[in-house]
N, C-alpha and C positions, 0 to 999 in steps of 0.2 A: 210726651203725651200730645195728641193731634185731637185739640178742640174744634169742632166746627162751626161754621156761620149758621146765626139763625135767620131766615126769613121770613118778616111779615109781608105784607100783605103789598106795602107799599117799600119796603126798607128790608134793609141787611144788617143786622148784629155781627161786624167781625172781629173776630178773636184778636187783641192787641198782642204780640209777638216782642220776644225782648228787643230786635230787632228795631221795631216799629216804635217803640215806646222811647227808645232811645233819639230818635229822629224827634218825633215828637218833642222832648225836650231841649232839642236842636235846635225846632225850630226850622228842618233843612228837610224835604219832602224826597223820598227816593226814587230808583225806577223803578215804575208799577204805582206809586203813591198817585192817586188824584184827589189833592185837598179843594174843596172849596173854598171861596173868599171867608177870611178872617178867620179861618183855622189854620192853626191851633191854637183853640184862648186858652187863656189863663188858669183856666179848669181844668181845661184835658193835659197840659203842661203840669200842674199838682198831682193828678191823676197818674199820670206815666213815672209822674218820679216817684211818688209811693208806690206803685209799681213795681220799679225798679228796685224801690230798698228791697220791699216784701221777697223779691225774688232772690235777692241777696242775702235777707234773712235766714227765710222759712223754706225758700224753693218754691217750684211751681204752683202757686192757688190751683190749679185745675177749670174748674168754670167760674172760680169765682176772680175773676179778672174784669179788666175795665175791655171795652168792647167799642170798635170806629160805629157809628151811625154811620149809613151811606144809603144816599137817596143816587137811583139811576148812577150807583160805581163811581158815587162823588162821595170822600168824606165831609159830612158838613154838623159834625158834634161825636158826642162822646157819650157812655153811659157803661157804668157797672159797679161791680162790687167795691167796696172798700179794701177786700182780704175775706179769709176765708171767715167764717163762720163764726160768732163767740160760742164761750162754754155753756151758754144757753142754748147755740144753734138759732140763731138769730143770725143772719148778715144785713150789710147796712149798703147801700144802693146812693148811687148820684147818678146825676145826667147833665148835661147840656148841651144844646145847639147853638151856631153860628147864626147873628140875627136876623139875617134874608131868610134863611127855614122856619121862623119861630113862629108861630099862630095857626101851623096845618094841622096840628093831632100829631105831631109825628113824636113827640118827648113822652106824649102817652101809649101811644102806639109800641114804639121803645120799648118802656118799661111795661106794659103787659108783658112786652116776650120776655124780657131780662124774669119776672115773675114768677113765670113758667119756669124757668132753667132756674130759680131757685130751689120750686115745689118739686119741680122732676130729680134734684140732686139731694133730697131731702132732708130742706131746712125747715126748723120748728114754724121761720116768719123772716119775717122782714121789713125794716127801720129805714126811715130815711127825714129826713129835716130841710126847710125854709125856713129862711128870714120870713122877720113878719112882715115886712116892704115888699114881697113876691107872692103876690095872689096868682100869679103863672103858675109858677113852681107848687103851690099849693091845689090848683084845679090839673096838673098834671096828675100828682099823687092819687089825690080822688078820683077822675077817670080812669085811672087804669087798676081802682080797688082799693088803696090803701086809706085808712080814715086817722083822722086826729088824734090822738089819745093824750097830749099836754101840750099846753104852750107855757112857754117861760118870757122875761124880758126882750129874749130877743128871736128866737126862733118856733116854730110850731114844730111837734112832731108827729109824725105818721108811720104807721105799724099795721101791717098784715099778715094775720097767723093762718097758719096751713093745718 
């Protein structure tokens, strides 16, 4: 199945490829790869290798896969789904960028489109959670739509239904 890139406005949503995902947890960039400084964090490394299980599990999510950020054909962070969908039809969404990109709009930017390709693949909504020590992460959320609906000990959470 040949998922395609999304394009905003300033940024690329690309499709993570097993390929890709694997590298990623590498750590080792390929040809064609152009990473950014201090990618691949820690995140997008979690990211690819649940990924990878899920692929090994379930087979292909289809759009619901994690996705390179890339400013101007640089990757410089990560953003998408967890796996496909729960039996509510809820999917649950992450993001992060490499620190030199962080304060543009661009993790909200992001996840508006990732948003889109939820409502367009027709999920009920969409979850995603911070710590309570990231008010970033949390005004990400909020700008690109999604609102609070609990906080516990240690994280806030955020939900947007379709």
């Amino acid at each position: 199945m040949k998922i395609e890139s999304v394009a905003t406005a300033r940024l690329v949503l690309h499709p993570l490829s097993e390929d890709g995902a694997e590298r990623i947890v590498a750590r080792q960039s390929g040809d064609g790869d152009r990473w950014g400084e201090e990618y691949p964090g820690d995140g997008d490394v979690r990211s690819a290798t649940g990924f990878l299980r899920g692929l090994a599990e379930r087979g292909d999510p289809g759009v619901f896969r994690p996705y390179e950020i890339r400013l101007d054909g640089v990757t410089v962070g990560g953003i998408g789904f967890h796996g496909p969908p729960d039996e509510l039809g809820v999917a649950t969404v992450g993001y992060g960028l490499t620190p030199r990109v962080r304060g543009n709009g661009y993790a909200s930017e992001a996840l508006r489109a990732l948003l889109e390709v939820a409502r367009v693949a027709g999920v009920a909504g969409v979850k995603g959670d911070a710590d309570l020590d990231n008010p970033a992460s949390h005004r990400v959320m909020e700008a690109a739509g999604m609102r609070c609906v609990a906080q516990d000990e240690q994280l806030r959470h955020f939900y947007l239904g379709f």
